[in-house]
C-alpha positions in Angstrom: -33.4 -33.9 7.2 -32.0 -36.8 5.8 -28.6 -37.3 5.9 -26.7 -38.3 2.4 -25.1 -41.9 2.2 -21.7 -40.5 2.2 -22.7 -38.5 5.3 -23.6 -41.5 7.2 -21.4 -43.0 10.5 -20.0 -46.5 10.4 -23.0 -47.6 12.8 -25.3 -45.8 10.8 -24.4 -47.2 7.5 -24.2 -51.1 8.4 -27.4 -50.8 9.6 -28.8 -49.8 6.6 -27.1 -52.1 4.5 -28.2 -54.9 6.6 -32.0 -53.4 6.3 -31.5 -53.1 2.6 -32.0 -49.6 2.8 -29.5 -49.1 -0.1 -26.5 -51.7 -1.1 -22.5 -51.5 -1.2 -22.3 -49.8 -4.3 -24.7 -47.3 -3.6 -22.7 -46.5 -0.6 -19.4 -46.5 -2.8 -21.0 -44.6 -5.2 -21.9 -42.1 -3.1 -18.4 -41.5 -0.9 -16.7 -41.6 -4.5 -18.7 -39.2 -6.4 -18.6 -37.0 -3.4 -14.8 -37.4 -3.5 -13.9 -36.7 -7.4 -16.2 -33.6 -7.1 -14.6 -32.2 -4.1 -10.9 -33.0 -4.3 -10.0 -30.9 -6.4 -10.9 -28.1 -4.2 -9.8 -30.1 -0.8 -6.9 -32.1 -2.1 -7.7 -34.3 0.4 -7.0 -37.3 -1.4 -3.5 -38.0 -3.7 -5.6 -40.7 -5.6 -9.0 -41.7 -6.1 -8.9 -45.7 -6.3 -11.4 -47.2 -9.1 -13.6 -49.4 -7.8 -12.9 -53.1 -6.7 -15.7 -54.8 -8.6 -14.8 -58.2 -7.0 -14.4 -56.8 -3.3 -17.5 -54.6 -3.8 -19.6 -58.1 -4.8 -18.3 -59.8 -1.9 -18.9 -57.6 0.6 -22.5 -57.3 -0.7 -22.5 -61.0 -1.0 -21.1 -61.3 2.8 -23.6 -59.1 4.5 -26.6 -60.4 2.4 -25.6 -64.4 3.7 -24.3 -63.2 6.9 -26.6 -60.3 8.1 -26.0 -59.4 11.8 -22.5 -61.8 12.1 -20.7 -59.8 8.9 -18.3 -57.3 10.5 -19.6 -53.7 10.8 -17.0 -52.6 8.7 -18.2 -54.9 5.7 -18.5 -52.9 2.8 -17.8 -49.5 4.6 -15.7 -47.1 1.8 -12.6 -45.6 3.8 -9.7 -43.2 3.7 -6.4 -44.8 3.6 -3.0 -42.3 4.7 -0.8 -42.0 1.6 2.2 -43.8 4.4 0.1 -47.2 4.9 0.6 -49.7 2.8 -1.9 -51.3 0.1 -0.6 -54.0 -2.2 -0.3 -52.6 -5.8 -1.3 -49.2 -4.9 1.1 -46.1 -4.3 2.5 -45.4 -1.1 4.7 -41.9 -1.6 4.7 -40.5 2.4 3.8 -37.4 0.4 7.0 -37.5 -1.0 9.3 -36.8 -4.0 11.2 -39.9 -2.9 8.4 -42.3 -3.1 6.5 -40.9 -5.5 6.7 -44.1 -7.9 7.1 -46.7 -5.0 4.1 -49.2 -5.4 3.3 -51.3 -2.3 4.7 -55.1 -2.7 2.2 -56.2 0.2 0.0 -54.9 2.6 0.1 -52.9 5.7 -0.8 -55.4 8.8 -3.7 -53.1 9.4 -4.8 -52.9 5.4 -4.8 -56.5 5.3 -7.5 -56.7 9.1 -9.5 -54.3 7.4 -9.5 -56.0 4.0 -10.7 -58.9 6.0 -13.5 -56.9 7.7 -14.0 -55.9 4.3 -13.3 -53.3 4.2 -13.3 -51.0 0.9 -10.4 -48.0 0.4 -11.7 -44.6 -1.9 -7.9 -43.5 -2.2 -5.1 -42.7 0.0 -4.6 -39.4 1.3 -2.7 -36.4 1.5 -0.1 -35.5 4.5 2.9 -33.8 5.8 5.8 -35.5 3.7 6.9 -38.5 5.9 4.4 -37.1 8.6 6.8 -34.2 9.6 4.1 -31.4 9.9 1.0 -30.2 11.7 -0.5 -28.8 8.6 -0.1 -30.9 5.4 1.8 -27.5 4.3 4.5 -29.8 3.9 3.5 -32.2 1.4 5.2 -32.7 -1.7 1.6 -32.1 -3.6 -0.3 -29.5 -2.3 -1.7 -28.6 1.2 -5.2 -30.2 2.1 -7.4 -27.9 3.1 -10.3 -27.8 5.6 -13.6 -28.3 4.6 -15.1 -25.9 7.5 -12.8 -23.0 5.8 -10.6 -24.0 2.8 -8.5 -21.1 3.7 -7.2 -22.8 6.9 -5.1 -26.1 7.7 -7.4 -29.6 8.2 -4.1 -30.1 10.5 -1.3 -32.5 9.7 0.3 -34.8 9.3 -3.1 -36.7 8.8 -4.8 -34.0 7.5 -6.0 -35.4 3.9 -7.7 -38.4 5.7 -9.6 -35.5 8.4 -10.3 -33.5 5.4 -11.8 -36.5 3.8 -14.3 -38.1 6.1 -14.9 -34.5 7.2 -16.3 -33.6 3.6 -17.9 -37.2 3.1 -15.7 -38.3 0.7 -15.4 -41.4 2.7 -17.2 -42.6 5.7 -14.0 -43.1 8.2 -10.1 -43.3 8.3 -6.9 -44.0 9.1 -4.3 -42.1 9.8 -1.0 -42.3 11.6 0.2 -40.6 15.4 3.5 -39.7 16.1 3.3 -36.6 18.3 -0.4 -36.0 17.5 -1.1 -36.0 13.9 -4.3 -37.9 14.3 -6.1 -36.1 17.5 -4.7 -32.4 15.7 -6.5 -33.0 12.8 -9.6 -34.5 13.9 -10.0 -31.4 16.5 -9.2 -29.2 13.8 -12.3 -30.8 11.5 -14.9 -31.3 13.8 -13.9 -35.5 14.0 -12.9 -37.9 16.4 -9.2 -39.3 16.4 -7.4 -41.6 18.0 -3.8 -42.6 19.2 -3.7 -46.1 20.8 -1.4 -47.7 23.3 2.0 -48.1 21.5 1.9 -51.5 20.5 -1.5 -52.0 20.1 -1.8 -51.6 16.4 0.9 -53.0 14.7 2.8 -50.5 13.1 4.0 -53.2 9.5 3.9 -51.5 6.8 3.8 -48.6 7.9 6.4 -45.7 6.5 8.2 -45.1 9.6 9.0 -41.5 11.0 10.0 -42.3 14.7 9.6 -46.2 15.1 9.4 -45.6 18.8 6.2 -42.9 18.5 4.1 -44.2 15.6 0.7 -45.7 15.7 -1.6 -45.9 13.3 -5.1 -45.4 14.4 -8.8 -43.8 13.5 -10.6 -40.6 12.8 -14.0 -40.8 12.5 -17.2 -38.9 12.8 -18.8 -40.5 16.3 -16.5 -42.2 19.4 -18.7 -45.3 18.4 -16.5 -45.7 14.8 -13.6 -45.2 16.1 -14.1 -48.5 18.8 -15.0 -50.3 15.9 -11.6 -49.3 13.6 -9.7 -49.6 16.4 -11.4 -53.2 17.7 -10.5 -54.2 14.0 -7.0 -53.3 13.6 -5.7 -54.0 17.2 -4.0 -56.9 18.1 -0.9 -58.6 18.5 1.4 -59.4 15.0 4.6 -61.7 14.6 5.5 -59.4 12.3 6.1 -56.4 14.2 8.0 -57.5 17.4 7.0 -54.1 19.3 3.1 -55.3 19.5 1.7 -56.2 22.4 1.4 -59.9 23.4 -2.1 -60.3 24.0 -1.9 -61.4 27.9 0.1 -57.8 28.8 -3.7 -56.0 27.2 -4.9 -54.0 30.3 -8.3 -56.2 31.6 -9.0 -53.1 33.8 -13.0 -52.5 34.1 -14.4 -49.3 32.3 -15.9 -47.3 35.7 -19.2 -45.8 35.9 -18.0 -43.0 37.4 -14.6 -41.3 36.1 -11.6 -39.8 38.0 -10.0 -36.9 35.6 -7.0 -35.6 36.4 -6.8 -31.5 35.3 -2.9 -30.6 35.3 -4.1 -26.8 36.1 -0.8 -25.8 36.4 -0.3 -26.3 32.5 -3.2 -24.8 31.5 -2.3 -21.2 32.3 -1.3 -19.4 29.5 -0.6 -20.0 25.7 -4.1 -21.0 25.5 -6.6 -18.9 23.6 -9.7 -18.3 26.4 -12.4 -19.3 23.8 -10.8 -22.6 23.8 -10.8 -22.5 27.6 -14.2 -21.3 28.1 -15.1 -24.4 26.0 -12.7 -27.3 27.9 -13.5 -25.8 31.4 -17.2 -25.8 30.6 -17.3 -29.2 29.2 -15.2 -30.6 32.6 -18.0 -28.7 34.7 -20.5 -30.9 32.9 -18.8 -33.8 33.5 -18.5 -32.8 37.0 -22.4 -32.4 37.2 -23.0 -35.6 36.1 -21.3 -37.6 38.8 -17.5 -37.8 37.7 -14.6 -36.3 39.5 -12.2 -33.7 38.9 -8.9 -33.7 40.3 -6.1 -31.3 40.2 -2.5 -33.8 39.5 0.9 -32.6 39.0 3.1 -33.3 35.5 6.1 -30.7 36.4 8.2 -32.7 33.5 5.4 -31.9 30.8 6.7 -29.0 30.4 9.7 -30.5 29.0 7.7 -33.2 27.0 7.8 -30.7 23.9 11.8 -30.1 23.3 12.0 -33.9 24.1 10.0 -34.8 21.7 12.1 -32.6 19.3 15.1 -34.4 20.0 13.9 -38.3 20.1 11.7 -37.5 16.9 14.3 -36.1 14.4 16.8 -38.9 15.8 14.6 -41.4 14.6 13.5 -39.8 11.8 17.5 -39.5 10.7 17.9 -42.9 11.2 14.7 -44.2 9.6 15.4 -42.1 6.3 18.8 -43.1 6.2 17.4 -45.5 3.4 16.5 -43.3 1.2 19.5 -43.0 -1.0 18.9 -43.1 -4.2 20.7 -46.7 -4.8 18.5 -48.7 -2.3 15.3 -46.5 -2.1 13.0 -44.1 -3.8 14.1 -41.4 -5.9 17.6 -41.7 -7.6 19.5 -39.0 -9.3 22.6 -39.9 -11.0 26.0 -37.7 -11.2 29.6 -37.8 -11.8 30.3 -39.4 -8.4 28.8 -41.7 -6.3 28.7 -38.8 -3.8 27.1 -36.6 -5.7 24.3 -39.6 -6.6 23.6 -39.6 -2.7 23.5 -35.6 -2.7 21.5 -35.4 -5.8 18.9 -38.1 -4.6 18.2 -36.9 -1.3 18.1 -32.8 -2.8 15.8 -33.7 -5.1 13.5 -36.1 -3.3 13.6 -34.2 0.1 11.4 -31.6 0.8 12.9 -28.9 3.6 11.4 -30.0 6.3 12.1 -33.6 5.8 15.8 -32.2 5.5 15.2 -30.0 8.7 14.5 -32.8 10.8 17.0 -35.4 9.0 19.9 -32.6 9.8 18.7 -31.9 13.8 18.4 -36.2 14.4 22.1 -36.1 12.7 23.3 -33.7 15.3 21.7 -34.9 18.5 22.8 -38.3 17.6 26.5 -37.2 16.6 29.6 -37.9 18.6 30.2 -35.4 21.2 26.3 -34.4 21.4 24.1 -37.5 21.6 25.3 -37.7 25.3 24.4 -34.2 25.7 21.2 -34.4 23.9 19.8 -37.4 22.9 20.7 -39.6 26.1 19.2 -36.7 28.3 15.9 -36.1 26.3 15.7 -40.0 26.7 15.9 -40.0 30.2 13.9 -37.4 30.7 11.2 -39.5 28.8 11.7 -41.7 31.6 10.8 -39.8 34.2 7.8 -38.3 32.4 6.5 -41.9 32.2 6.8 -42.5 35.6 5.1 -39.0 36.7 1.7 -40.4 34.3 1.9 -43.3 36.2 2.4 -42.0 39.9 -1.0 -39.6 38.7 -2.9 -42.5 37.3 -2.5 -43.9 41.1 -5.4 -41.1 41.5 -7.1 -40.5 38.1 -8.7 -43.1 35.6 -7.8 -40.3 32.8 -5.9 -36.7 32.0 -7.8 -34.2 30.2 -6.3 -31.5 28.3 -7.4 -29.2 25.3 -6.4 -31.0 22.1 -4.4 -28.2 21.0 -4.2 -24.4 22.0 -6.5 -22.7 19.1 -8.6 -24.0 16.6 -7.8 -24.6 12.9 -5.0 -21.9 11.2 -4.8 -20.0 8.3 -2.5 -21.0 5.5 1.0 -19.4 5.9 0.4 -18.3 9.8 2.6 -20.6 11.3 5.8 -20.3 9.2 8.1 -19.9 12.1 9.2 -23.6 12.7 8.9 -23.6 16.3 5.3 -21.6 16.2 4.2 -24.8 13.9 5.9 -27.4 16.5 3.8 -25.6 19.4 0.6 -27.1 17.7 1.7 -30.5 19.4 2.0 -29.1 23.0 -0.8 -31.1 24.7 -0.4 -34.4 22.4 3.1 -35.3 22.4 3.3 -36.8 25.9 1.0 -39.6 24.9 3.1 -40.7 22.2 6.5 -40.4 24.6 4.8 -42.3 26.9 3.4 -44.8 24.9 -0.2 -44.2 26.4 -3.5 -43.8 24.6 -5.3 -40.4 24.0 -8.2 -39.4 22.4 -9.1 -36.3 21.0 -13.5 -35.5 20.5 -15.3 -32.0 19.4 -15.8 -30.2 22.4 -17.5 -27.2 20.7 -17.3 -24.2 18.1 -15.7 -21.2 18.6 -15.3 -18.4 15.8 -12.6 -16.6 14.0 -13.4 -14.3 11.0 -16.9 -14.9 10.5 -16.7 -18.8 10.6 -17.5 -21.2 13.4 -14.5 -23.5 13.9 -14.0 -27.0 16.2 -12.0 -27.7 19.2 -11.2 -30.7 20.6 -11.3 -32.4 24.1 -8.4 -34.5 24.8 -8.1 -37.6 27.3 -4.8 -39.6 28.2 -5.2 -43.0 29.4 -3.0 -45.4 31.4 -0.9 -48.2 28.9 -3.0 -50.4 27.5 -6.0 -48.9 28.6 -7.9 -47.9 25.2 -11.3 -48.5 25.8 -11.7 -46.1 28.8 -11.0 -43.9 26.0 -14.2 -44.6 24.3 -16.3 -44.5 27.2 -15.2 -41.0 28.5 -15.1 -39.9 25.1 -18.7 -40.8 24.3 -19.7 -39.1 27.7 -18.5 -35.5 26.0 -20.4 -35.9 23.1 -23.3 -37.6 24.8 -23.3 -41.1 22.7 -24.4 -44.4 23.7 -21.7 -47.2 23.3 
């Protein structure tokens, strides 16, 4: 069968547009009307752009002169996360507090992919400030999973998941900060990616924990996400955390792989469908020539309350802006106090203030020593224990996350929701690259429901990533 335009890969739909199989708009047309008659169902996207006649002409114009030399992404509608920036559009983090802030410039990434040409449907839904695994904290709604709208697309990237999931745009970016792009693309079937930190430059993007974040791609083949990521990576003056472009890792993509299998931290807490599935898929990996080796991360099973402390830190610090006289929403009462109380009540939702009020603590006098400093260290040491295993490995496999895709409301303990982020957080601590891809379908209540395959890779070592990752689902680079 066919597929539809707005159904189509990256790959798939610049070939066609460079056959003249159908043209830029047609494409647009397609992702768009797909989007206006879904989203009100999904809530995937916060706003539906109109189109750019000019940038939809030019991009036309590019790959009609250009052909084979116009970047793959020319003309290519995507899904933009409602925290990255686009000049004159709406940026709101899902928030109260933003929810009138209109972008001055763009995003470092907006502005490569503009220049790829690039074309944004909307920006989309999330967890407010990207504090969630669920979007169930967004100031607007949750979006919902295409598969079963009754259960979370994941968080905090889930509106741009639920997005290219439904077709209502043919690829996306989100943003990582403990594993809210690999959650929500194992949760919809799709491919996500967290690069090295410092890979992507993170301007312009609404910061949760400056030293976590990075933006990077979800996308419906391994192939799309090399090409969103080859697009946006590189080094920026103005982001001084980016990688200099002679410390990139030049380290040759093997025929053969080396995976490491922490055993040990796969023993319980994972539902056995799931591990049927991961197991299965390493055996098949093992049949085909690669290695599997058993490594030991005894720290990892720390890497979760660490990440609970260095996160909210940040996150305190970062939204220490937003105060009604300098930032976003402002409330005014009898008191300059009570303007700051007002302001941050009224704009906050409660998990923003959750994680504002747990950063405040670790980071207070009398406790940061006892909290902060440690979790820090012990950061340090988790570091060096991926590094001593990558003597032995070329990657670390884990299941993306523990089950598949949640119901609504299931997860309204706090902690039960921060447990969705037990395999994925160490790659952001770390500052390594990981990859989560569909390993296969299990089924709760009557409907068949994605997991994912997750990979770690050593710093600055993103493009193993995309070879293992097409091995698992069996594509050609």
């Amino acid at each position: 069968m066919t597929k539809k335009l707005n159904e189509l890969s990256i790959t798939e739909a610049a070939r066609g547009l460079r056959a003249g199989e159908f043209s830029v708009r047609e494409l647009w047309d397609a992702c768009v009307s797909e989007a206006k008659e879904r989203n009100a169902e999904l809530n995937a996207y916060l706003e539906i752009f109109d189109a750019d006649e000019a940038a939809i002409a030019a991009a036309q114009e590019r790959i009609d002169t250009e052909k084979d030399a116009a970047p793959l992404l020319c003309g290519i509608p995507l899904a933009m996360k409602d925290n990255i920036l686009i000049e004159g559009k709406i940026a709101s983090a899902a928030s109260r507090m933003l929810e009138n802030h209109r972008a001055l410039r763009d995003a470092t990434v907006t502005k490569k992919l503009k220049e790829a040409g690039a074309l944004f449907v909307g920006r989309t839904n999330m967890d407010e400030f990207a504090m969630g695994s669920s979007t169930e904290h967004s100031a607007y709604g949750v979006a919902k999973n295409p598969l079963d709208t009754e259960r979370t697309a994941g968080g905090s990237s889930g509106g741009s998941a639920s997005a290219v999931a439904a077709g209502m745009g043919l690829a996306g970016l989100g943003t990582d900060t403990g594993g809210s792009i690999r959650q929500p693309g194992a949760h919809t079937g799709l491919v996500g990616m967290k690069p090295t930190y410092g890979a992507v430059s993170r301007n312009g993007l609404i910061a949760l924990g400056s030293s976590l974040d990075q933006a990077g791609p979800l996308t419906k083949t391994v192939a799309d996400a090399k090409i969103l990521f080859d697009t946006i990576e590189g080094h920026d003056s103005l982001d001084a955390t980016t990688l200099p472009d002679n410390m990139r890792d030049t380290r040759e993509v093997p025929a053969t792989f080396r995976i490491g299998v922490p055993k040990h931290l796969l023993a319980e807490g994972i539902d056995p469908d799931v591990l049927v599935h991961f197991n299965e898929t390493l055996a098949r990996l093992e049949s085909e020539g690669h290695t599997l080796v058993d490594v030991s991360l005894p720290t990892s099973e720390y890497a979760l309350p660490v990440y609970y402390v260095i996160m909210p830190a940040e996150a305190s610090a970062n939204l220490a802006r937003f105060d009604g006289i300098r930032y976003g929403h402002a409330a005014r009462g009898e008191t300059l106090l009570s303007d700051y109380v007002l302001s941050k009540t009224e704009g906050f939702g409660p998990e923003t203030v959750r994680r504002i009020l747990l950063g405040t603590f670790v980071l207070s006098s009398g406790y940061i020593d006892a909290y902060y400093r440690k979790a820090d260290a012990v950061r340090d040491v988790l570091r060096d224990e991926y590094n001593e295993a990558f003597k032995d490995v070329d990657v670390i496999a884990f299941p993306t996350t523990p089950s598949p895709a949640f119901k609504f409301g299931e997860k309204s303990d706090p902690v039960s929701m921060y447990l969705e982020d037990i395999f994925t957080v160490t790659a952001n601590l770390t500052g390594m690259p990981a990859i989560s891809v569909p390993m296969g379908l299990v089924e709760r209540d009557g409907v068949s429901l994605p997991t994912g395959m997750h990979f770690t890779a050593p710093h600055g070592a993103d493009q193993l990533l995309f070879k293992i990752g097409a091995l698992v689902t069996k594509e050609t680079l």
